[in-house]
N, C-alpha and C positions, 0 to 999 in steps of 0.2 A: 149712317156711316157709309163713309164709300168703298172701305173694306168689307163690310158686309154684302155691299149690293154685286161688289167682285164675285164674294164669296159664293150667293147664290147663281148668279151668272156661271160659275164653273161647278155646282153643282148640277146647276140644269141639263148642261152641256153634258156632262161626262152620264147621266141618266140616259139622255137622248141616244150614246155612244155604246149601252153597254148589254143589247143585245144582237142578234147573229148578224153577220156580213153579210153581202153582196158578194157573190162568186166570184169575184178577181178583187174585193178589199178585205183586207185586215184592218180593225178598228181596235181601238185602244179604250178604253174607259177604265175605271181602277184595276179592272183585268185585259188581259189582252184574250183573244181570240179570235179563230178564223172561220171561215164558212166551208161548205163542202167543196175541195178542188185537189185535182192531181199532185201526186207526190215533184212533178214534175212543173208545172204549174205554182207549186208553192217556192222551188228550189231558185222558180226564174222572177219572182217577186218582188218587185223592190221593197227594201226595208224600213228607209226612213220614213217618219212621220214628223209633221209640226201641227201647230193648234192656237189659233188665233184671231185676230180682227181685220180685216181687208181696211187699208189705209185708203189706198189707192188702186184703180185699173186702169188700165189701158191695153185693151184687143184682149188679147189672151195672157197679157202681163198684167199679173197680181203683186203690189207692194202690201205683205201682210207684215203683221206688230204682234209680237207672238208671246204667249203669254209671260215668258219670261222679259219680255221688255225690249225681244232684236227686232229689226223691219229685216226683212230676208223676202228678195227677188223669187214672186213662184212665176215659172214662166209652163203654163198646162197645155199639156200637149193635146193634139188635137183628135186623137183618140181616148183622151182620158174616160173613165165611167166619173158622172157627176150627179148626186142626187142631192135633196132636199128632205129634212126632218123638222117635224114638229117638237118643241120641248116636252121633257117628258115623256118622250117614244122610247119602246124601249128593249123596241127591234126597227130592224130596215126594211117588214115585210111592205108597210105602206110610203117607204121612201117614194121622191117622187121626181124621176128622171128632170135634168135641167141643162143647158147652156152657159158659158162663159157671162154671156147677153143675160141670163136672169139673175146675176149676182148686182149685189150694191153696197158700196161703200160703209161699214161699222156691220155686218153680216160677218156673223163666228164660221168658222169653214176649218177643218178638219184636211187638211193634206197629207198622201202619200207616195211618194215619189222615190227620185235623189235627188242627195244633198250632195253640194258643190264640195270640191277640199278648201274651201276657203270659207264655209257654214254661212254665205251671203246670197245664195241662188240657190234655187229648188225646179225639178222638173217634176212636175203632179203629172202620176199616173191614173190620181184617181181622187178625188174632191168630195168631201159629205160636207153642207151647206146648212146654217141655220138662220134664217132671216133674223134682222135686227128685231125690228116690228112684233115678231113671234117672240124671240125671248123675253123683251121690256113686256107684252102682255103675260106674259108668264113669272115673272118677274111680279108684277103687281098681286096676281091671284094667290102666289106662294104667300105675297108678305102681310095681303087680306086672310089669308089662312092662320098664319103665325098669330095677326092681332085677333083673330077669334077664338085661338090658344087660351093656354095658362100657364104659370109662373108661380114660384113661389119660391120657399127654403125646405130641403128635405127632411122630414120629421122620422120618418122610419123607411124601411126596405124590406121588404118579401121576397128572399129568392125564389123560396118554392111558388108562389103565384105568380111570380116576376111583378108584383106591384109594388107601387111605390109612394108613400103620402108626403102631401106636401100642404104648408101651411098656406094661404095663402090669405091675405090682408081685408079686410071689407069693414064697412065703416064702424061696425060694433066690435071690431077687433076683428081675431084671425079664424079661419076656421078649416078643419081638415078637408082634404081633395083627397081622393085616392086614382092616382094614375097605373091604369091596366096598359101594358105590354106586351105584345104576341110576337113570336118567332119572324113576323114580318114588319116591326118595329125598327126605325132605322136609329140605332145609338150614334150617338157622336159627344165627344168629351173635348175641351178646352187643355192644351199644358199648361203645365206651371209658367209664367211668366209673359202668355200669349191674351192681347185684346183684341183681335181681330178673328172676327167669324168663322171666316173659310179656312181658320186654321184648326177649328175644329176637326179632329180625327173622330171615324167609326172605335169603339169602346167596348168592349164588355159589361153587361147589366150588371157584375161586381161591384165596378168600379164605382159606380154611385155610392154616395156615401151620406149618412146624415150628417146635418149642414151645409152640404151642396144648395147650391140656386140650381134653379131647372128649369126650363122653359119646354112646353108641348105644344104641340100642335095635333086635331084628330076633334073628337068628336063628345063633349058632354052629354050626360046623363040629365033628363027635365030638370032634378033639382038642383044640379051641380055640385051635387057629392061626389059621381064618380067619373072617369076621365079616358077613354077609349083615343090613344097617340098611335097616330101613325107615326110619328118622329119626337123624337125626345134631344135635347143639349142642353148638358148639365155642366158643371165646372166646379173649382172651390173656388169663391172670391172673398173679398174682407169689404164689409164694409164698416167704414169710418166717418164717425160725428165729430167734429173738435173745432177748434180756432186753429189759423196759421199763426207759429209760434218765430218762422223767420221765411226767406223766400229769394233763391238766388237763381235770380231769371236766367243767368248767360250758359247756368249748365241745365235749367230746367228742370227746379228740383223746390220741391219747400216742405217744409218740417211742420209737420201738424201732429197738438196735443189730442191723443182719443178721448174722450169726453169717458167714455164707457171703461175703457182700460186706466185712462192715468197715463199712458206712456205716449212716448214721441215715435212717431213715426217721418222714414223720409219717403216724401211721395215722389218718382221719376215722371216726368211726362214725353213722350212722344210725339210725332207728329202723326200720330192716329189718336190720343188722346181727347177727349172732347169734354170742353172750358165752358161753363156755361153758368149766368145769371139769371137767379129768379127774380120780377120785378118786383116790388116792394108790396105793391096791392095784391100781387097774387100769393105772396109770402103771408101776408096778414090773414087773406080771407082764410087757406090751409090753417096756418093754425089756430084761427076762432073754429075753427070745423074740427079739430085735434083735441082743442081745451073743449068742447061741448058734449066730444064723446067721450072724456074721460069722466066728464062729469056727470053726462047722462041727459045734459037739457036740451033741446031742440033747438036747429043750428039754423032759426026763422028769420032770424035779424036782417035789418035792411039792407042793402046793399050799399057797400061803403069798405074803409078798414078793415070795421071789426065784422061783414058781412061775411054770409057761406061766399064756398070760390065761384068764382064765371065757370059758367059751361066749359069744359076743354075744348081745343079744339079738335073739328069731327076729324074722322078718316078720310079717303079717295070717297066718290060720291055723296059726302054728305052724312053719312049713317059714321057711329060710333060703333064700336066692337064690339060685337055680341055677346051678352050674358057680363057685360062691366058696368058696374053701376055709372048713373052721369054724376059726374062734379064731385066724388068722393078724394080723397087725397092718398089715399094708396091702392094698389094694383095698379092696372093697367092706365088710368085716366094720368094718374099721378104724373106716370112716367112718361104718357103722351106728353104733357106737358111741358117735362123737360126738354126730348126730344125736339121740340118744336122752338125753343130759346136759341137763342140768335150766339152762336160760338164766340169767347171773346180771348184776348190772349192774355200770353200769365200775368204782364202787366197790372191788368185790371183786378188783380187781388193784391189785399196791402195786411201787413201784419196788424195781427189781432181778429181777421177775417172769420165769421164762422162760414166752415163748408161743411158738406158732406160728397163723402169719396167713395164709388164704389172700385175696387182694383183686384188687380191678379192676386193670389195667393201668394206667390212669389217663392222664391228660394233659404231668401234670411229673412228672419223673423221680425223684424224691425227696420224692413225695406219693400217699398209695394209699389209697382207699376200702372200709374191711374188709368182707367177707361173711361172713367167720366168724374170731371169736378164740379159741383153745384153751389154758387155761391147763391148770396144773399137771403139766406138762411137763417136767421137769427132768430125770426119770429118763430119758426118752425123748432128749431131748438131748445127756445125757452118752453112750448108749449110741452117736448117731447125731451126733456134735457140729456135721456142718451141717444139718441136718436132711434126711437123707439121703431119695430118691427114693421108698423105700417106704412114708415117712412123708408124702409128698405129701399134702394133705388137696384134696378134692374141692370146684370152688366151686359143686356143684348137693347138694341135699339128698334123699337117697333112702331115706329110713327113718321118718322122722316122728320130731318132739320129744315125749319124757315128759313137757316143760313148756309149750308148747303147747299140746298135742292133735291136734297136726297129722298130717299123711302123713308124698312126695316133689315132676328133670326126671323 
């Protein structure tokens, strides 16, 4: 998702930002603070701040694109203090002094200046710099992190330990994880009616609840019972197994019966939504591997229709996600998989369609905001007719799309 990869892009960002200043900056990151400086010195500071992507330079003219979506004129004065941070810094003691001359075009940069009365022009008194380069490789590690993560649906909660269990799918069915939490655990929670990442808010351990999805990132235990997160995003979402019962493209909406409940649901799609087909060979192999483990027999068969699935495909270098089984049809492979299907639009579902939806929890009970629609499903459905547990689809994206170009929580 390209909301997502926003998402982590300004959490990087705002990490790098949020410990002590530099003697004549104030930096901003979810808190603001200052570094040691005169009461007088502070009075004569400039105030504003902006936060953004360098479009364009020229000399000491910066056209930035800032993250609310303006290009605003910085023109940095020639005494400005200007450093450089690595992602994930998390002070400025190893900042690293620069020039006008060592900035480049799509490099996030942090300015503090004044703002013109006209909010089109900025004079930077002072520049904190993150190279493109630096973020995309940090960018990639976070999302190599995430996919060596876990995920599941929450089965119980421990205040008192702050732990947390979570089912999570493997080919003999499900089995408990127990996710440990420490005072240095970063929560972050989804609202009601949000499918995009970075819209994830910091939470309270409360608030998780059973039947949450969850996704962690941190560190397993050898046998993968137990689960040491340094970050946890959890949410309540719905997921839905049905046929499309109608589908009215011009407002972006179609009506699916839940296979599980009986009732109709209308699903809204956005243009963060993401529409996607399984192809028929890869629908058949999933569930001859679904109907083998319901039934216990070995899923050896040749490779064909009714064969186990093809390998997924891998991660960045070649290797699979660590501690996920190959080629099993839920957790993490599953969903790689999807992730990697070629986006298609509403169009290309027709009533009678079976999908499965995973969406927002939403506001009314019989209205959901899809994150991901997955068609061509049907083989999958007859194997699993409610669309059983291990076909849960995941409402974070941790693989990147082929049709995209994207990454991953």
């Amino acid at each position: 998702m390209r909301s997502m990869r926003r998402g982590l892009t300004h959490r990087i960002w705002l990490c790098a930002l949020s410990g002590a200043a530099l003697a004549t900056l104030v930096v901003a990151g979810r808190a603001s603070f200052t570094a040691p400086e005169t009461a007088q010195q502070a009075a004569q500071a400039p105030a504003a701040r902006q936060v953004g992507v360098i479009k364009s330079i020229n000399g000491n003219a910066i056209t930035l694109t800032t993250d609310a979506g303006a290009d605003i004129n910085v023109q940095v004065a020639s005494n400005a203090v200007m450093v450089r941070v690595a992602p994930g810094q998390t002070d400025l003691k190893n900042a690293t002094p620069i020039q006008v001359s060592d900035l480049h075009v799509g490099d996030r940069i942090l300015v503090r200046g004044q703002l013109a009365s006209d909010a089109k022009s900025f004079l930077a008194a002072g520049v904190i710099a993150m190279s493109r380069t630096d973020v995309e490789a940090q960018q990639r590690r976070e999302r190599e992190d995430w996919q060596r993560g876990i995920g599941g649906l929450v089965s119980s909660v421990d205040p008192s330990l702050k732990a947390i269990t979570i089912s999570v799918a493997t080919m003999g069915g499900t089995k408990p994880v127990i996710i440990h939490t420490t005072a240095s655990t970063v929560l972050r929670r989804y609202p009601p009616d949000s499918i995009q990442f970075d819209e994830a808010k910091p939470a309270p351990f409360d608030q998780i609840k059973p039947g949450d999805q969850l996704r962690a990132r941190g560190t397993r235990n050898p046998d993968g019972s137990e689960f040491a997160a340094a970050e946890v995003v959890s949410g309540s979402f719905r997921n839905i197994a049905g046929t499309i019962r109608s589908i009215d493209v011009d407002a972006g909406t179609m009506t699916v019966m839940d296979l599980a409940t009986k009732k109709p649901f209308l699903v809204k799609m956005t243009s963060k939504s993401q529409l996607r087909k399984l192809p028929p060979e890869i629908a058949q192999r999933i569930a001859f591997r679904l109907k083998a483990t319901k039934t216990g027999t070995a899923a050896g068969a040749p490779n064909g229709a009714g064969g186990p699935p093809a390998s997924p495909p891998s991660t960045a270098g070649g290797q699979r996600p660590a501690g996920e089984g190959s080629g099993r049809p839920g957790g993490a492979d599953f969903q790689q998989i999807v992730n990697r299907m070629q986006t298609v639009p509403l169009t290309d579902f027709k009533k009678e369609d079976a999908v499965m939806i995973v969406a927002t929890e939403g506001t009314a009970s019989d209205e959901v905001t899809a994150i991901t629609v997955l068609g061509g499903v049907e083989p999958i459905l007859e194997a699993a007719p409610t669309g059983s547990e291990a076909m849960t689809l995941s409402p974070w994206s941790l693989g990147g799309s082929a049709g995209a170009g994207e990454e991953t929580p």
